[in-house]
Every structure is written in C-alpha cells, then in structure tokens.
N, C-alpha and C positions, 0 to 999 in steps of 0.2 A: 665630264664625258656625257652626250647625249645617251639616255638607253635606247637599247635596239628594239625598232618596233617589230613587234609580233604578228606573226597573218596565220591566223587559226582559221584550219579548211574542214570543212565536216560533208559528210555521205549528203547524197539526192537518197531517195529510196521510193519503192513502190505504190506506197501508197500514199495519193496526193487530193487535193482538194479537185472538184468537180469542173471549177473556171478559174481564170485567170486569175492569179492574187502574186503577192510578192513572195520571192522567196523563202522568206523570213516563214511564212506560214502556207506556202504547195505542200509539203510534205509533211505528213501527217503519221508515218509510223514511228514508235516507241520507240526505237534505236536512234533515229535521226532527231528527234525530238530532245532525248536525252543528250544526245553528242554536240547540238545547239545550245541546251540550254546552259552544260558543260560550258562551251567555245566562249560563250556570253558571259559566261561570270568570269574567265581568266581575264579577258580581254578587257574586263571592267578592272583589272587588275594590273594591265599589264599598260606601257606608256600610252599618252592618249591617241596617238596615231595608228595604234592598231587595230586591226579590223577582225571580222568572220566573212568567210568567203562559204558560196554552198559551191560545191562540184557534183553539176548533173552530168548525168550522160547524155542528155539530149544539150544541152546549151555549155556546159563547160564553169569556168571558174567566174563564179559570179556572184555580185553584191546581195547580200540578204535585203535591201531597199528593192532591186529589180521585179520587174513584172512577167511574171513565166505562163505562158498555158500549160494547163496541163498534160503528159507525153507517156506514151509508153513504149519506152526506149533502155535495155541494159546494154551496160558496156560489152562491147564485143560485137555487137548485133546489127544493124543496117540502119544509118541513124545516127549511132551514138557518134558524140566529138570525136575526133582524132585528136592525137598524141601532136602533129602539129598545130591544130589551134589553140591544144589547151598551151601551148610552147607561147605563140604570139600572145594569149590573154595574158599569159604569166607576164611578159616581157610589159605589156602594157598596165599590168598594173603594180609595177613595178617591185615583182618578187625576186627578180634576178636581173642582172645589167645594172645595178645600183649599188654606190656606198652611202653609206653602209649597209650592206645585205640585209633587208630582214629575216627575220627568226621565221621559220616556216615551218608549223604546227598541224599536219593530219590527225584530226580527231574521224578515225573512221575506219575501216578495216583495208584489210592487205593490196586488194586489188587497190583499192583509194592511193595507198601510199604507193604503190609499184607507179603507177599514172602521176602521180603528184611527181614524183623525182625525176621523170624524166622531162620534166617542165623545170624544175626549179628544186637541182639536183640536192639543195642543203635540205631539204623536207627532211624531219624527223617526226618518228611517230610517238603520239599524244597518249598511247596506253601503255602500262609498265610489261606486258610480255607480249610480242606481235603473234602471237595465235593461244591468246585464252578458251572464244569462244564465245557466240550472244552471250548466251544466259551470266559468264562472270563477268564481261563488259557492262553488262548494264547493273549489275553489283556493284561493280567498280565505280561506276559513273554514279551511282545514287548514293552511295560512299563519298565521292567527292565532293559530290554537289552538298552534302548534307555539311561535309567539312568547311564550307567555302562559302557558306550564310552567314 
C-alpha cells in the first residue's frame, strides 16, 4: 500500500518582509516561522509527495516556492480570501476530490483550522490541545523540533 501523502498547512502572520520574496520566507514572525520550520521537518519525514502550503489571508493556500508582495490583510477584513477560493485552491491542489485523500495537517491556530475544514473538511489540527495559547505552542514547537533533529 502506497502511504498517504501529507499536506502540512501553516499560519501567514503579520509581520512580513518589506518586497516581494517567496513564501517560504514573506513571513517573518516567531510563530509562523516556528510552525514552518515544524511543517518542514515532518514533511521531510513524511512520503515524498507531501508538501507545506502557507495560508494567507490575502492570497489563500499557497506553495512555499510562490512569490507574494507583501499585504496587510487579516482574516475577516476587506481583502482577505474567501472561504470559496480557498475551496477552489483546495480542489486544485488536489487536498480533496482525490483518492486517495491526503492527510491534511493545520500547523497553526483555531481561526487557520476552522478556514482549512471548510476547504478540505478532513483537516486535522497539528498541536496536541486546540487552545493552549502562543506562549505553550511555541514551547511545544521548540520541544518538537528539538525532538525531530
């Protein structure tokens, strides 16, 4: 049996680089960085067809290679993706309408996963209790990542 590929999603966040660059490195705050570098070591781990996706608010479910300007745009706000594009991106990059389904990994906080499910309803969330709080997520996450070297 093939294993199921994996699509680890992690937070956009506030604070981003000045110009254009790839996704992989727009984002520039602690948490997002942490939850990246998190997504990057499973996916090193996990079959090789799986990926990291960043989910902005301004652009939606997107490849860590892609080229972003920089935006400032939160969810909810005038701007941000809707719930139907991020539904189409899903569909196109093939997180749902496929077998076998991939495994679909929210590395990121609540609003992320509420938004991820309804794109690509098997989303399951990447931290062991969905409302720790920054400060023990990034505990958690430097716990992990220290595990996972």
């Amino acid at each position: 049996m093939t294993p199921t590929r994996v699509v680890y999603v992690v937070p956009c966040g506030k604070m981003k680089q000045p110009n254009p660059c790839q996704a992989r490195e727009l984002y520039t705050g602690l948490f997002t960085r942490r939850c990246l570098s998190y997504a990057e070591a499973l996916a090193r781990q996990a079959p090789s067809d799986s990926v990291v996706l960043v989910m902005s608010a301004r652009y939606g479910l997107v490849p860590l290679s892609q080229t972003l300007e920089p935006y400032d745009i939160t969810w909810g706000h005038p701007g941000a993706v809707s719930v139907k594009t991020l539904t189409l991106q899903a569909k196109a990059l093939g997180l749902v309408e496929t077998e076998p389904a991939p495994r679909v990994v929210c590395i990121g906080g609540k609003t992320y996963l509420r938004k991820l499910r309804r794109a690509a309803p098997q989303a399951v969330y990447g931290f062991p209790d969905p409302n720790p709080g920054i400060k023990m997520l990034l505990l958690w996450l430097s716990d992990r990542l220290r595990s996972l070297e």
